[in-house]
TILOTOR-604315 format. One record per residue (C-alpha): residue number from 1; chain; y, x, z. Coordinates in nm, 3 decimals, m for minus. Layout:
N
nr NUM kette A v Y u X w Z
...
end
This chain:
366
nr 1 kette A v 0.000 u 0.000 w 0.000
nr 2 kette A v 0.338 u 0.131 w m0.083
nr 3 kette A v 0.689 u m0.057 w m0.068
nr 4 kette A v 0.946 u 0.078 w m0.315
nr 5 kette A v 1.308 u m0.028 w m0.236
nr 6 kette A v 1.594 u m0.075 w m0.480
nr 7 kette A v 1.905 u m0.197 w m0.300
nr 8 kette A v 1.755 u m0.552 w m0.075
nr 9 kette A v 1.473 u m0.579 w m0.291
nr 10 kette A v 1.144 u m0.439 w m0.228
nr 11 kette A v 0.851 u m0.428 w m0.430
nr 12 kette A v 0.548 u m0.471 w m0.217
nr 13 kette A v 0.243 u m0.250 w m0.400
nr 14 kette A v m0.133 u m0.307 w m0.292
nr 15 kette A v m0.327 u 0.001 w m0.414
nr 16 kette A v m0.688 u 0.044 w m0.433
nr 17 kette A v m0.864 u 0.313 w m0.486
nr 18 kette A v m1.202 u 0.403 w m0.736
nr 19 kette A v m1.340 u 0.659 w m0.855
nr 20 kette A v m1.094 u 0.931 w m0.971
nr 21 kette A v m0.821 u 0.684 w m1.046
nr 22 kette A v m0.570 u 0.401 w m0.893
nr 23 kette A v m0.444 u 0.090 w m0.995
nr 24 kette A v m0.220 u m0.184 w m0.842
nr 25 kette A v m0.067 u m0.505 w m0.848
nr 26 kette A v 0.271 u m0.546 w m0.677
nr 27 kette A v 0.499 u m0.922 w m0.592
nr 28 kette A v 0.901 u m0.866 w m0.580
nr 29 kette A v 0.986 u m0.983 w m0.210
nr 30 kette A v 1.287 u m0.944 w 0.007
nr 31 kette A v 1.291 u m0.746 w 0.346
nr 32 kette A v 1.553 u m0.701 w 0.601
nr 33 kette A v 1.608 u m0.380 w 0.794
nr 34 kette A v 1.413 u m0.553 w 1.082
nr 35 kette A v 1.090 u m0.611 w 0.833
nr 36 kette A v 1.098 u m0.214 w 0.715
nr 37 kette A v 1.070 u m0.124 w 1.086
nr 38 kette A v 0.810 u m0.345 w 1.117
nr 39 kette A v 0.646 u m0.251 w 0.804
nr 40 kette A v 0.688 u 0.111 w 0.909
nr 41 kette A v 0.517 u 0.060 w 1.242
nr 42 kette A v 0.215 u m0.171 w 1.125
nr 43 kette A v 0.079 u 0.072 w 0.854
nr 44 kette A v 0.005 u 0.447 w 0.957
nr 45 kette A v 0.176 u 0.700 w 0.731
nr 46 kette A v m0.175 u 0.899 w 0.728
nr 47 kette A v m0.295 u 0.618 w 0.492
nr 48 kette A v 0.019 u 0.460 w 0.320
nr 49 kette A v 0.338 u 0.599 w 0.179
nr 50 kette A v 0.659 u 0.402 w 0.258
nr 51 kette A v 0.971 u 0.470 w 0.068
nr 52 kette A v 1.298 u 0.338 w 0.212
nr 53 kette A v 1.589 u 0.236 w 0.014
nr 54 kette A v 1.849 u 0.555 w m0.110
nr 55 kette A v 1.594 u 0.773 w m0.079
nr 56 kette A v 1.695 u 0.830 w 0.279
nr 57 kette A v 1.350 u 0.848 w 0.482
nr 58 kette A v 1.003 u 0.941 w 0.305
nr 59 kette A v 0.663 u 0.922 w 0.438
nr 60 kette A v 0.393 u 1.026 w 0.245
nr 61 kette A v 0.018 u 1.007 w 0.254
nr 62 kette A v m0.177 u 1.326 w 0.364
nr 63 kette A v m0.451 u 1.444 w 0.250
nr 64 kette A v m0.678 u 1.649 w 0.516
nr 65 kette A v m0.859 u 1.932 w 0.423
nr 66 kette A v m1.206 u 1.964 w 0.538
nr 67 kette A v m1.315 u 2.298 w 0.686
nr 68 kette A v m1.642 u 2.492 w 0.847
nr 69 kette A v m1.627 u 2.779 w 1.100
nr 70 kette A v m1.854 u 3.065 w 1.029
nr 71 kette A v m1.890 u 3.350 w 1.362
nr 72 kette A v m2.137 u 3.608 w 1.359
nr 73 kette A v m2.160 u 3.901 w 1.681
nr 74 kette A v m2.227 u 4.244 w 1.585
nr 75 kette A v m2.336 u 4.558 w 1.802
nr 76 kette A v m2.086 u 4.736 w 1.576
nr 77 kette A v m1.707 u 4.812 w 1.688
nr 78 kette A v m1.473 u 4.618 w 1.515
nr 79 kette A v m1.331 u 4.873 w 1.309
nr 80 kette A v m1.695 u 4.988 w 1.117
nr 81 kette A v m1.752 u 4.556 w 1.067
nr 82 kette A v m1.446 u 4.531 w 0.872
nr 83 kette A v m1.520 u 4.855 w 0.643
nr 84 kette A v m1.850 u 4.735 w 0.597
nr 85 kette A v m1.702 u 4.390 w 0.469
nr 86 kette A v m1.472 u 4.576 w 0.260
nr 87 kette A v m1.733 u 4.681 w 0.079
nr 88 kette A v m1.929 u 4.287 w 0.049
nr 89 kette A v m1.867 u 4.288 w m0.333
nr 90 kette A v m2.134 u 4.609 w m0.387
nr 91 kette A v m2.335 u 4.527 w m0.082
nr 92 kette A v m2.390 u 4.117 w m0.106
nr 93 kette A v m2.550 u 4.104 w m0.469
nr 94 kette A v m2.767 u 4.323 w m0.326
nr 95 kette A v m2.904 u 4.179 w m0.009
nr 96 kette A v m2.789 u 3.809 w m0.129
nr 97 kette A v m2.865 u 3.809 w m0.507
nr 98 kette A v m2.990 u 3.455 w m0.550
nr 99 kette A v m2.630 u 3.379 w m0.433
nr 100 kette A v m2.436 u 3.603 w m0.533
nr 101 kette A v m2.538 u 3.748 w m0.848
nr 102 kette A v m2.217 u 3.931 w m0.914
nr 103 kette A v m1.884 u 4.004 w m0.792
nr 104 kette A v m1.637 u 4.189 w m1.029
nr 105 kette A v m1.240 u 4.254 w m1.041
nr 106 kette A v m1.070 u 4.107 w m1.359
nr 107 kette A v m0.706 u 4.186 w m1.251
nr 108 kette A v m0.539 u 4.404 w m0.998
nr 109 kette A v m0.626 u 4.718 w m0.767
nr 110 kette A v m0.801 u 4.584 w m0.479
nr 111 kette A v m0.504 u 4.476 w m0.271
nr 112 kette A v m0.285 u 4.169 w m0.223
nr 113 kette A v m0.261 u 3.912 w m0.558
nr 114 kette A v m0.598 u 4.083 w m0.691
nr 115 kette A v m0.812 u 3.870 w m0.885
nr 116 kette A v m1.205 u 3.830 w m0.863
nr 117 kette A v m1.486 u 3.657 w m1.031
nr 118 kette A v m1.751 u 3.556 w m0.791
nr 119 kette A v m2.072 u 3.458 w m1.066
nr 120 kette A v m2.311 u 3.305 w m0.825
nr 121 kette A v m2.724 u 3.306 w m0.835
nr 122 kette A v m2.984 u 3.067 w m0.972
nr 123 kette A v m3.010 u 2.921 w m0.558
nr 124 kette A v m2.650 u 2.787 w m0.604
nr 125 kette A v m2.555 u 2.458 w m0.806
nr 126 kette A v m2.257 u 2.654 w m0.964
nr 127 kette A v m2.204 u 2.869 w m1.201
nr 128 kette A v m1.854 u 3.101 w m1.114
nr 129 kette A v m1.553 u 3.093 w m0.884
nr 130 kette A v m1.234 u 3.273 w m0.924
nr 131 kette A v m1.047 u 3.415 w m0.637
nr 132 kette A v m0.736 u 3.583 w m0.535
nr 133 kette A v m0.659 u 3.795 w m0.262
nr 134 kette A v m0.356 u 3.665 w m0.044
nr 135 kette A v m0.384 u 3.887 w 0.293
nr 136 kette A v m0.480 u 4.207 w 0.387
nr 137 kette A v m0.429 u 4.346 w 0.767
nr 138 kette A v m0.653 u 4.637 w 0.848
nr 139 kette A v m0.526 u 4.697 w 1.155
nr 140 kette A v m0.607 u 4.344 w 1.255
nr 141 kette A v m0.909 u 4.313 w 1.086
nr 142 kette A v m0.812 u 3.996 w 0.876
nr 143 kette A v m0.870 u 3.934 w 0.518
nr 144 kette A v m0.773 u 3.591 w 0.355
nr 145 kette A v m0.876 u 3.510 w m0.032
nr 146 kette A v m0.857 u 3.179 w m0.222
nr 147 kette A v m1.073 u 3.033 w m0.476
nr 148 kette A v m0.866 u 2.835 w m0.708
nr 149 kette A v m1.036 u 2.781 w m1.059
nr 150 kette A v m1.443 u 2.718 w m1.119
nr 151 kette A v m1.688 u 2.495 w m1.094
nr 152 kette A v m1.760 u 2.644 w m0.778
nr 153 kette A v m1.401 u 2.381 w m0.643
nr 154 kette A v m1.647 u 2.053 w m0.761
nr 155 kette A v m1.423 u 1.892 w m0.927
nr 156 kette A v m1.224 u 1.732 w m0.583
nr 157 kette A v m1.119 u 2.034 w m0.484
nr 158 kette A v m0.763 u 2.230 w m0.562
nr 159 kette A v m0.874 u 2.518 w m0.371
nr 160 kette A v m1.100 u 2.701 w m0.125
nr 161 kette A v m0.918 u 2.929 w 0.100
nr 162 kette A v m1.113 u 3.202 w 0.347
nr 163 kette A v m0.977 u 3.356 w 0.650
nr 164 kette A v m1.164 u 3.654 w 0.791
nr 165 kette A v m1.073 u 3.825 w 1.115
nr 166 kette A v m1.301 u 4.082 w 1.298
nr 167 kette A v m1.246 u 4.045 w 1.692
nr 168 kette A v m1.338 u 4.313 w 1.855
nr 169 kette A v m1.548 u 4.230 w 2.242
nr 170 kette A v m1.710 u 4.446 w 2.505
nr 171 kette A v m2.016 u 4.492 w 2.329
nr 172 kette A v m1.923 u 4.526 w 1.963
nr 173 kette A v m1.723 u 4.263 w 1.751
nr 174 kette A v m1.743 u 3.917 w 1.617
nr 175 kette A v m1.692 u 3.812 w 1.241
nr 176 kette A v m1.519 u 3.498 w 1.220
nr 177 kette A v m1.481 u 3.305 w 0.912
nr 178 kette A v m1.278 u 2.953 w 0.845
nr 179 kette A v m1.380 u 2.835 w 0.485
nr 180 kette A v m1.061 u 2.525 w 0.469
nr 181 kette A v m1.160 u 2.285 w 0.149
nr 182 kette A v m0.840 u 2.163 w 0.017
nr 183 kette A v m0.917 u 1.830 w m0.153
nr 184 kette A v m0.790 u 1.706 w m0.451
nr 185 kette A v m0.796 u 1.301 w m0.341
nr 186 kette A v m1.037 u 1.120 w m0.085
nr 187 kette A v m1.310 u 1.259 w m0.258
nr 188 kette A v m1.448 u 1.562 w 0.009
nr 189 kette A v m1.742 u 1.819 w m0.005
nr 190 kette A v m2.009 u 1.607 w 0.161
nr 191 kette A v m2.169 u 1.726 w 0.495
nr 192 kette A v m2.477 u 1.884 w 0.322
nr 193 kette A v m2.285 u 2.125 w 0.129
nr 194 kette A v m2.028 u 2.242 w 0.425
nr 195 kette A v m2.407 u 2.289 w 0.608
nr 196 kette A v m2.539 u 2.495 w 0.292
nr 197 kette A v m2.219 u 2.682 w 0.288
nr 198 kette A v m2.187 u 2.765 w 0.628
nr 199 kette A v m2.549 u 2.870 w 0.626
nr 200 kette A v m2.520 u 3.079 w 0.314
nr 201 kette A v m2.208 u 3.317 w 0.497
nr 202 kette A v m2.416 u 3.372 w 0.797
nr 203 kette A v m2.688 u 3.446 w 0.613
nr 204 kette A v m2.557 u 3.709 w 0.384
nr 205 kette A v m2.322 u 3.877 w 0.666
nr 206 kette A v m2.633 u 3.931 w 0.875
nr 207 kette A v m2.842 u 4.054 w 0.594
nr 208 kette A v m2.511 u 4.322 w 0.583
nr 209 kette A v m2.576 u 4.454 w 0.881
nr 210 kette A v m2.921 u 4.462 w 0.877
nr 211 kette A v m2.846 u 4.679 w 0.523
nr 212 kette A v m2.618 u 4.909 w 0.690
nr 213 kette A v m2.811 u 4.949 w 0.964
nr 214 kette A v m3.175 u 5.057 w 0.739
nr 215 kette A v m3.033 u 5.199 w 0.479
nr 216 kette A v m2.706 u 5.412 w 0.600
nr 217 kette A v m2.557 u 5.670 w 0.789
nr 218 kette A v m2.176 u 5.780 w 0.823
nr 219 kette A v m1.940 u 6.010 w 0.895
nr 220 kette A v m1.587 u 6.020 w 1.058
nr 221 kette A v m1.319 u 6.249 w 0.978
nr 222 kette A v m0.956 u 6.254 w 1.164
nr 223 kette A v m0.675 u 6.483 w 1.083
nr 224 kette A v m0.364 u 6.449 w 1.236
nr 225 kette A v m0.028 u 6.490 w 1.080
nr 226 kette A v 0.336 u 6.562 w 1.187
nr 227 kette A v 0.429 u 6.318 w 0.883
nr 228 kette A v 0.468 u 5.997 w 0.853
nr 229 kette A v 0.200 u 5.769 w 0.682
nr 230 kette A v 0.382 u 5.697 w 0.375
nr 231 kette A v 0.394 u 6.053 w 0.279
nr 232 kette A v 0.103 u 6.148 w 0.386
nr 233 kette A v m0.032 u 5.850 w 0.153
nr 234 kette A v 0.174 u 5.948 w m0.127
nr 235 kette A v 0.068 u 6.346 w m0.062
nr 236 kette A v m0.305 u 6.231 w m0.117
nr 237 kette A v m0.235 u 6.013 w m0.402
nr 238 kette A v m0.220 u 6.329 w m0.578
nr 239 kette A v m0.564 u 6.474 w m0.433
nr 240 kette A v m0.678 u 6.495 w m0.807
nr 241 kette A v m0.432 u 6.759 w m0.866
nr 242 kette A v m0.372 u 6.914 w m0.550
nr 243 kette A v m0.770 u 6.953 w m0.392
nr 244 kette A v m0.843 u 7.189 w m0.679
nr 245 kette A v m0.567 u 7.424 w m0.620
nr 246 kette A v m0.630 u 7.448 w m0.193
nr 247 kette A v m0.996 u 7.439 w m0.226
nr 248 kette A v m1.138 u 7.561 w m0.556
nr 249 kette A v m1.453 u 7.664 w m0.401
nr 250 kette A v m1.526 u 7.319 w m0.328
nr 251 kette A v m1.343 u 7.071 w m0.600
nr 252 kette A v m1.369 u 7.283 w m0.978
nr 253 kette A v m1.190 u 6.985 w m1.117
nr 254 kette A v m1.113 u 6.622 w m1.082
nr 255 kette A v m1.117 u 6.435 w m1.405
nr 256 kette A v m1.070 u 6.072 w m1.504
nr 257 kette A v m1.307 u 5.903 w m1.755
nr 258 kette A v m1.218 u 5.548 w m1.775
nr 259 kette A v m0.915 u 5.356 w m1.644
nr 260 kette A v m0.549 u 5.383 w m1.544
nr 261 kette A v m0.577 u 5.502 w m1.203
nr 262 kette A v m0.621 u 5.140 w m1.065
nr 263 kette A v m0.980 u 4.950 w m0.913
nr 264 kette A v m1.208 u 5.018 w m1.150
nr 265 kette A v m1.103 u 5.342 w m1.279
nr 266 kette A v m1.393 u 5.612 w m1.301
nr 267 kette A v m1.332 u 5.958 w m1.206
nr 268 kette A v m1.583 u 6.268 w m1.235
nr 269 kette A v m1.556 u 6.535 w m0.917
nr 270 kette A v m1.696 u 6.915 w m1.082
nr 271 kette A v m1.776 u 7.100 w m0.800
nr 272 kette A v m1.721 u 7.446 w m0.699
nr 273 kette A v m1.974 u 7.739 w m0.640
nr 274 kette A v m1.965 u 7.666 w m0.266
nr 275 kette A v m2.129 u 7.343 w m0.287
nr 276 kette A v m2.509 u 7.346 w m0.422
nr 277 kette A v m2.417 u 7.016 w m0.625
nr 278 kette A v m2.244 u 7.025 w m0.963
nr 279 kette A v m2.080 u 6.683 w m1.054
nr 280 kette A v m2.039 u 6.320 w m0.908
nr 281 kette A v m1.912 u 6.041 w m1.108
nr 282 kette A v m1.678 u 5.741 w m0.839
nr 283 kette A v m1.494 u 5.426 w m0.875
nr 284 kette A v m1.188 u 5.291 w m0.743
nr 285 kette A v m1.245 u 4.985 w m0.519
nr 286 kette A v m0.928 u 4.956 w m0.328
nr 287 kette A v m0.583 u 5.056 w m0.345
nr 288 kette A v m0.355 u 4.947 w m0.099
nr 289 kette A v m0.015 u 5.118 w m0.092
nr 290 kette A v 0.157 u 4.827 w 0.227
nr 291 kette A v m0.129 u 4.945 w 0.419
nr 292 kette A v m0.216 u 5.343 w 0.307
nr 293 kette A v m0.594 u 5.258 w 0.231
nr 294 kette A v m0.793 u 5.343 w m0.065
nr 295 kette A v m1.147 u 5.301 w m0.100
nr 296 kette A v m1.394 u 5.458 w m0.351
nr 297 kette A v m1.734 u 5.470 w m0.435
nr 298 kette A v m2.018 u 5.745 w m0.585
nr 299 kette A v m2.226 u 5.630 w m0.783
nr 300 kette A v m2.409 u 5.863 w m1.004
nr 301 kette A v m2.452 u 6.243 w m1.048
nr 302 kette A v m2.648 u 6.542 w m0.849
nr 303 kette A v m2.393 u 6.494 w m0.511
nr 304 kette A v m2.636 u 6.142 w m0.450
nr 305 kette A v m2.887 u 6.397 w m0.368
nr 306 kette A v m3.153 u 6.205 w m0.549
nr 307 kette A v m3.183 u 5.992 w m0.232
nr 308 kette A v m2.874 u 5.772 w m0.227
nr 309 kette A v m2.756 u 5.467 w m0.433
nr 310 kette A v m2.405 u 5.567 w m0.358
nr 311 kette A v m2.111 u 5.716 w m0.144
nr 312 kette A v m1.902 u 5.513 w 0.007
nr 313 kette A v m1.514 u 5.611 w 0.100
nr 314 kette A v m1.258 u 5.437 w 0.315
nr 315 kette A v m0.957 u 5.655 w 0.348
nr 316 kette A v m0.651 u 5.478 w 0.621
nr 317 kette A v m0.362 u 5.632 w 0.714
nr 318 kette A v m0.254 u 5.502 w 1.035
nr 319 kette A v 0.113 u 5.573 w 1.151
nr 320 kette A v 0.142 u 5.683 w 1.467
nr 321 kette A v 0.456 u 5.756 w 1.760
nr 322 kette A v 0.483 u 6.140 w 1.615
nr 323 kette A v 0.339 u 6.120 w 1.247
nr 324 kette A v 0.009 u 5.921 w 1.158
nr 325 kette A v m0.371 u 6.036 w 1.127
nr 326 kette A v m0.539 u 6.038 w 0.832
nr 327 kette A v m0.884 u 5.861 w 0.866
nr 328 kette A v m1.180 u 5.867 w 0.654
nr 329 kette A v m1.494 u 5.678 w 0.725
nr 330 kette A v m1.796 u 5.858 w 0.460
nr 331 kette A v m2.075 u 5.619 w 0.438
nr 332 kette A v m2.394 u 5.742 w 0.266
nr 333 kette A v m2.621 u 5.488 w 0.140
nr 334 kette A v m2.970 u 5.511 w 0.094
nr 335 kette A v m3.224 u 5.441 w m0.116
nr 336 kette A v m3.511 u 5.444 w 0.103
nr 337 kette A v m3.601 u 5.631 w 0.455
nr 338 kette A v m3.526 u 5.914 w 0.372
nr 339 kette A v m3.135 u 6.018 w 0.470
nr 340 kette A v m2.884 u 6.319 w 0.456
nr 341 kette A v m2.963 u 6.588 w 0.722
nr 342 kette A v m2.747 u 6.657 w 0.992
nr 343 kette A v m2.642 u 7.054 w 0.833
nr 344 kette A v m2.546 u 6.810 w 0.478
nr 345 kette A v m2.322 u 6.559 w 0.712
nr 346 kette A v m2.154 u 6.814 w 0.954
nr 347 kette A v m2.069 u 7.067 w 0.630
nr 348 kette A v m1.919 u 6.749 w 0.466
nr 349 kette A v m1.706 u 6.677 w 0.735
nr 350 kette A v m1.606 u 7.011 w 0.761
nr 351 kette A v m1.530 u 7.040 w 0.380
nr 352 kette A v m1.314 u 6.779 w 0.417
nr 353 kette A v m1.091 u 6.820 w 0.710
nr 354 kette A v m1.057 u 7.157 w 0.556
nr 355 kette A v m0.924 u 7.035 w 0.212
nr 356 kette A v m0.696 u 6.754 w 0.396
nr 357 kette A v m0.537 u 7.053 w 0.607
nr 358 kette A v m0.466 u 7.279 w 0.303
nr 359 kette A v m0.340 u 6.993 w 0.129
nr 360 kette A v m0.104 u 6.925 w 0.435
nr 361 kette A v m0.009 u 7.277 w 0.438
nr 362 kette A v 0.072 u 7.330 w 0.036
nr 363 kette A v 0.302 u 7.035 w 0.022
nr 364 kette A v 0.500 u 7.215 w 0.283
nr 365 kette A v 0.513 u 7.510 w 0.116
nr 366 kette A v 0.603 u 7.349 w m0.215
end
């Protein structure tokens, strides 16, 4: 119902609703202020819309989103939950693939207004869901994305939006998800599929850990800095250039292959005489310049060790009271049991707080 004013005269409009569409019928009567107030009272603006005369006072109809909460606990500190979730488009077509059969980035670098393709598995009744990427806070652990074209919306839907935030608790963390369905009309997602759904997240963030957990092992470097983050960002920006000339024995050359320097570009590392490897071939998977984080991933070539499916890095550079840290979390992911020995992960380290302190040091100099 609906009762559009011109002047005295109101227009009194029953609407009924079926299927995708409305129609109505509507009888010219005459109302006094007394009768709008009444009008206005009798029928709740959550179900009608009521438009007064001048266009002075609107109220319009809302339509409520629907919306399922998704928390999983961990034994892992906050911080290593949210890497590992950083890295859910390699990992969950992996431990997931009847759902997700492929993730892939068709526009941007990894960060805020990047676009994804989510092209789901034969368990799921849809085909493909677009994405972007509104929020990124790694030093709160959130991460919000909306889905806003696909089959995957149904048809009622206008958009899916996702709001991840890792909590961190005494003994570890807890992921928390809220999946809000933002409905087209009346039509909403019925109870079976927010179920499915809800079941499907849990699922596959579970089967994450249990991933990392089998078939992983890390390493940690921090090096502190007397500069501020956004130079020390900007300094490793050019590591491609720079690493070579501080630490020849170690990086020959740094080449790219494919891309522009954004997600998705492929590099190839040549390495030095000082390292019994001779090549490794990464991707870009994040840049984020608001936040001084880049991620990238190894993914062929001798460095794998013929025991790893790749090499995982997430490089932060945290500000801090007199400069910032540069962090670096190395995650090695195997194949099978067998995993990098202790000697490989400490020289690693080693290698690299080395290079990250020359580097430091020559743009001093220079």
């Amino acid at each position: 119902m609906a009762v559009r004013g011109y002047g005295s005269r109101w227009r009194w409009v029953t609407m009924s609703g079926g299927g995708s569409g409305w129609w109505w019928r509507s009888t010219p009567i005459n109302v006094d202020q007394r009768l709008r107030g009444r009008l206005l009272d009798a029928y709740p603006v959550s179900a009608y819309r009521v438009i007064l005369p001048y266009g002075r006072i609107t109220k319009s109809a809302r339509i409520l989103p629907v919306s399922i909460e998704i928390e999983v606990a961990s034994s892992f500190p906050a911080d290593k939950v949210f890497k590992v979730f950083s890295d859910f488009d390699n990992i969950a077509p992996k431990v997931n693939p009847d759902v997700f059969k492929s993730i892939e980035t068709i526009e941007g670098n990894g960060g805020v207004g990047t676009i994804k393709i989510f092209t789901f598995g034969d368990a799921i009744p849809f085909t493909s869901g677009k994405y972007k990427v509104d929020a990124i806070d790694t030093s709160n652990f959130s991460y919000n994305y909306s889905f806003f074209e696909g089959d995957s919306l149904m048809g009622i839907l206008d958009s899916i939006n996702h709001h991840i935030k890792v909590i961190p608790t005494n003994g570890g963390s807890i992921f928390k998800q809220t999946v809000v369905y933002n409905c087209k009309g009346n039509d909403k997602p019925s109870e079976d599929i927010l179920k499915a759904e809800k079941e499907i997240y849990e699922k596959t963030y579970k089967a994450i850990e249990a991933y990392v957990i089998m078939t992983s092992v890390s390493i940690e470097i921090e090096v502190p800095s007397s500069f501020p983050a956004d130079k020390v960002f900007k300094v490793f920006s050019d590591f491609d250039n720079i690493a070579p000339k501080v630490n020849p024995a170690v990086f020959k050359s740094i080449e790219t292959v494919e891309g522009n320097g954004g997600v998705g570009t492929v590099k190839i590392f040549t390495f030095g005489d000082a390292v019994p490897f001779t090549s490794g071939k990464y991707k870009v998977d994040v840049i984020d310049t608001s936040s001084f984080s880049y991620n990238y991933s190894f993914f062929e070539g001798d460095c794998l060790m013929g025991i790893l499916d790749s090499i995982n890095h997430h490089i932060k550079v945290v500000p801090t009271d007199g400069g910032s840290i540069f962090k670096q979390t190395v995650i090695y992911n195997c194949k099978g049991s067998d995993k990098p020995s202790e000697e490989v992960l400490k020289a690693e380290k080693e290698i690299y707080e080395k290079t990250y302190k020359a580097i430091e040091a020559y743009d001093i100099s220079n």
